[in-house]
C-alpha positions as YAML, in Angstrom:
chain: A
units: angstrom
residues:
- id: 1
  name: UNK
  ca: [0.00, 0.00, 0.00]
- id: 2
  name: UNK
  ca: [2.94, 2.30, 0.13]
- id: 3
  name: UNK
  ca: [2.43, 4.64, -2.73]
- id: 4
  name: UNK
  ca: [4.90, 5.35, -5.53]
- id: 5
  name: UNK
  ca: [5.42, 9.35, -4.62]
- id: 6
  name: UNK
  ca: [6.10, 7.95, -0.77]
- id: 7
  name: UNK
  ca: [9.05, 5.76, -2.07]
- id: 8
  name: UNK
  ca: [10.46, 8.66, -4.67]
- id: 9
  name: UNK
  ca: [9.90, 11.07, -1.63]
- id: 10
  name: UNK
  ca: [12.19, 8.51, 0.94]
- id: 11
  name: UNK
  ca: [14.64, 8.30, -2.54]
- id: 12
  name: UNK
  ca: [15.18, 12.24, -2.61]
- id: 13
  name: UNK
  ca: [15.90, 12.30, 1.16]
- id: 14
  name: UNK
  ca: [18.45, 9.42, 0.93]
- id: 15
  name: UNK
  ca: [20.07, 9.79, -2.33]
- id: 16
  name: UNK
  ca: [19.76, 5.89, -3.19]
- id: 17
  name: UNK
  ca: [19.59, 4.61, -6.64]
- id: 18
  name: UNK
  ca: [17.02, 2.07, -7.69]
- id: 19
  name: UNK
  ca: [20.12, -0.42, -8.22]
- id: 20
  name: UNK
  ca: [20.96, 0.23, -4.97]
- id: 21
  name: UNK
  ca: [17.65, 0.70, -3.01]
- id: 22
  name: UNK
  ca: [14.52, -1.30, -5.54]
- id: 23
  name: UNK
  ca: [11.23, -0.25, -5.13]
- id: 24
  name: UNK
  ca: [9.98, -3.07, -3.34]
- id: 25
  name: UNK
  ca: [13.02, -2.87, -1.32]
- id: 26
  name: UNK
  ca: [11.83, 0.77, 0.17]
- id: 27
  name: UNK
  ca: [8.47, -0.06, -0.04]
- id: 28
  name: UNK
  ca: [9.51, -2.13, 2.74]
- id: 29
  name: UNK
  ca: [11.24, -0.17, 5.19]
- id: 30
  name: UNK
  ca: [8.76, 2.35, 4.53]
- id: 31
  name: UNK
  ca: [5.84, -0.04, 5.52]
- id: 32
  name: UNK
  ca: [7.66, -0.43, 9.17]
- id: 33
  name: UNK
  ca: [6.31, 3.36, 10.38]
- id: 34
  name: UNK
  ca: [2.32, 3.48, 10.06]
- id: 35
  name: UNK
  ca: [1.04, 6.58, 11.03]
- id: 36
  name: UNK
  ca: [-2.77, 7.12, 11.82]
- id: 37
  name: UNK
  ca: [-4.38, 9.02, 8.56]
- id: 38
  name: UNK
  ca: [-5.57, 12.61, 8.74]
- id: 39
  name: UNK
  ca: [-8.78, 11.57, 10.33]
- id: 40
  name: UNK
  ca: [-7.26, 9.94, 13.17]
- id: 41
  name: UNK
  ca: [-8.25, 6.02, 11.80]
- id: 42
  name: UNK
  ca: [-5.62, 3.62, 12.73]
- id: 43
  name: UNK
  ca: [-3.70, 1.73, 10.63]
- id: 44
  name: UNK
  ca: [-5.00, -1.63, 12.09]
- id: 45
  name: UNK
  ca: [-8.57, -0.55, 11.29]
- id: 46
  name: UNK
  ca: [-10.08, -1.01, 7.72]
- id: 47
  name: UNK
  ca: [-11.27, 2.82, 7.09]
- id: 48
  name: UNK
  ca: [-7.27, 3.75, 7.31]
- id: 49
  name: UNK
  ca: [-6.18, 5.63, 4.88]
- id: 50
  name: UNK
  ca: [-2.33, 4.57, 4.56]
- id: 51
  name: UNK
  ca: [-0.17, 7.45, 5.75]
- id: 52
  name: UNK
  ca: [3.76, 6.56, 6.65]
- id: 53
  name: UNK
  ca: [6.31, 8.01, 8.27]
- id: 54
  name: UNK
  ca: [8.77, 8.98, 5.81]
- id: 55
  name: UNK
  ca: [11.35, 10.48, 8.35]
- id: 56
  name: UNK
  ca: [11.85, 7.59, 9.91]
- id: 57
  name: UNK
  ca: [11.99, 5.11, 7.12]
- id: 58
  name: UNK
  ca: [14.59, 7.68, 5.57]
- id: 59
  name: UNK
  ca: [17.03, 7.33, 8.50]
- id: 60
  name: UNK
  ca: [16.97, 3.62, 8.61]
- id: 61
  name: UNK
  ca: [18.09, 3.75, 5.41]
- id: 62
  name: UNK
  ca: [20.69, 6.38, 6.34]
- id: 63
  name: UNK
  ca: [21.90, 3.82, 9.04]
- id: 64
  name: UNK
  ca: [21.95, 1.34, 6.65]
- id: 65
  name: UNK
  ca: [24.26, 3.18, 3.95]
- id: 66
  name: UNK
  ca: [26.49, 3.90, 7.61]
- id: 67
  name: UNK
  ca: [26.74, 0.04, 8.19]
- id: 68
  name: UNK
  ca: [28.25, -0.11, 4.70]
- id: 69
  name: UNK
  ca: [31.05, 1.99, 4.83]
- id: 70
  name: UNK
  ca: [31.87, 1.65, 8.40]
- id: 71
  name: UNK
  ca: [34.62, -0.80, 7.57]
- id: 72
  name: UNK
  ca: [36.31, 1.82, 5.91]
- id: 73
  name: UNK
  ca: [39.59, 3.54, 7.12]
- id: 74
  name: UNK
  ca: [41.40, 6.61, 7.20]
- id: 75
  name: UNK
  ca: [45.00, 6.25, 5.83]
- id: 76
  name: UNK
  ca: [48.19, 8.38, 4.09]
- id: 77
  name: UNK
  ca: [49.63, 7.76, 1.11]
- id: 78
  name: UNK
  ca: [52.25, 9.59, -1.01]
- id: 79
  name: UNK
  ca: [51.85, 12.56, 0.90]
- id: 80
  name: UNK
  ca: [48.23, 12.80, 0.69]
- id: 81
  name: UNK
  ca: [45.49, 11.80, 3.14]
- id: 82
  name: UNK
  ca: [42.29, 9.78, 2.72]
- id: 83
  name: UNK
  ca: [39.91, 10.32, 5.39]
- id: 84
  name: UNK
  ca: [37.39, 7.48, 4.50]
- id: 85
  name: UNK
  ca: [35.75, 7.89, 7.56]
- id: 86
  name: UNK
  ca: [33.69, 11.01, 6.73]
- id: 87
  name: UNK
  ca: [31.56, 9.32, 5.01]
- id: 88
  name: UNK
  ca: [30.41, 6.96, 7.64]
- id: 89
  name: UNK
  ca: [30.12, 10.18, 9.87]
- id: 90
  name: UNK
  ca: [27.91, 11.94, 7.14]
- id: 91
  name: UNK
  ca: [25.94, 9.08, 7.20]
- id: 92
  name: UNK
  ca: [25.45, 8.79, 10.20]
- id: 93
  name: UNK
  ca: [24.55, 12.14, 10.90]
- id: 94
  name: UNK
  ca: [22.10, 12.38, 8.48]
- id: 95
  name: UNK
  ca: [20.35, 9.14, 10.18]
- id: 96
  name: UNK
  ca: [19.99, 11.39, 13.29]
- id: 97
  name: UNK
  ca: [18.90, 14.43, 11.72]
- id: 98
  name: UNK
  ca: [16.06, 11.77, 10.02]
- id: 99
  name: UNK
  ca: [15.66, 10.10, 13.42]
- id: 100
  name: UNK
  ca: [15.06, 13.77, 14.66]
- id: 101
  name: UNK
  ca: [12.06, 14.22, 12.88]
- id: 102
  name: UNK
  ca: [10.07, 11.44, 12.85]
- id: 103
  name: UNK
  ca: [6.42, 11.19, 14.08]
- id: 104
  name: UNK
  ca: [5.53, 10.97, 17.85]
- id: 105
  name: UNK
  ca: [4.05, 7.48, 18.12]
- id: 106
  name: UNK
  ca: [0.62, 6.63, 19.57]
- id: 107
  name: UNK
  ca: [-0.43, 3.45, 21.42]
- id: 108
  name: UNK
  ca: [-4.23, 3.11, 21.93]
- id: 109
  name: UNK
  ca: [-4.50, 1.62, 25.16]
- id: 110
  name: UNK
  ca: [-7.05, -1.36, 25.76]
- id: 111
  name: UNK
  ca: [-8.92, -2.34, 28.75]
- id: 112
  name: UNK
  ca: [-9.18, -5.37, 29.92]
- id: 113
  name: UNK
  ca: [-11.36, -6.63, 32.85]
- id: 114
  name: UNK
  ca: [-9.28, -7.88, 36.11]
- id: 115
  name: UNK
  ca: [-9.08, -11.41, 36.16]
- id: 116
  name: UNK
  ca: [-11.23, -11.77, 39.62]
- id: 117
  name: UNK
  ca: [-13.99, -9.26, 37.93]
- id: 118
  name: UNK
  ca: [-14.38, -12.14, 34.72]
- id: 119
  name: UNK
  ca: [-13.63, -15.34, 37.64]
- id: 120
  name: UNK
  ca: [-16.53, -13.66, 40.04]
- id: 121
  name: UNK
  ca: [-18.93, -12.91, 37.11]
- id: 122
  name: UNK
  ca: [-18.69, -16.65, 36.34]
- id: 123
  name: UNK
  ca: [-19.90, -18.28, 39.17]
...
């Protein structure tokens, strides 16, 4: 259900190419951050309309791209020097900044009758 301007929209924010980030591949980080639509309908309830968290799926991906190049090391060679690890750092700081802004989550809470309530209404 995740719609084809939501995945584009996660694709500006991370830079990824669709060799290295498919559709279906966003699509499913994406999917992970349900948001209740505009009129407050959950996403477990069949009126939702489906609305995502884009920030969030954005800086998994960020952390993802981190994970990648954290291997990667600074070193000197004839005279100049490669600092490698930037990149890891960028990433990583634009998984925060991502992380930053995603959606304040809400839990509907449920209540359930006290187990002597249900045992005394039984006998």
């Amino acid at each position: 259900m995740v719609s084809a301007a939501d995945i584009q929209a996660v694709r500006r924010m991370t830079g990824v190419s669709v060799d290295e980030y498919p559709d279906a591949v966003l699509a499913d980080i994406i999917a992970r951050y349900p948001l209740p639509d505009t009129n407050g309908v959950f996403p477990e309830e069949n009126e939702w309309t489906p609305r995502y968290d884009l920030n969030a799926a954005a800086a998994d991906v960020w952390a993802e791209k981190a994970a990648a190049l954290a291997a990667q090391y600074d070193f000197d060679a004839d005279g100049a020097a490669f600092k490698r690890s930037q990149a890891y750092e960028q990433a990583m700081k634009q998984a925060r900044y991502y992380r930053s802004r995603r959606s304040l989550h809400t839990v509907r809470m449920r209540a359930y009758p006290r187990l002597k309530e249900v045992e005394d209404e039984q006998s």
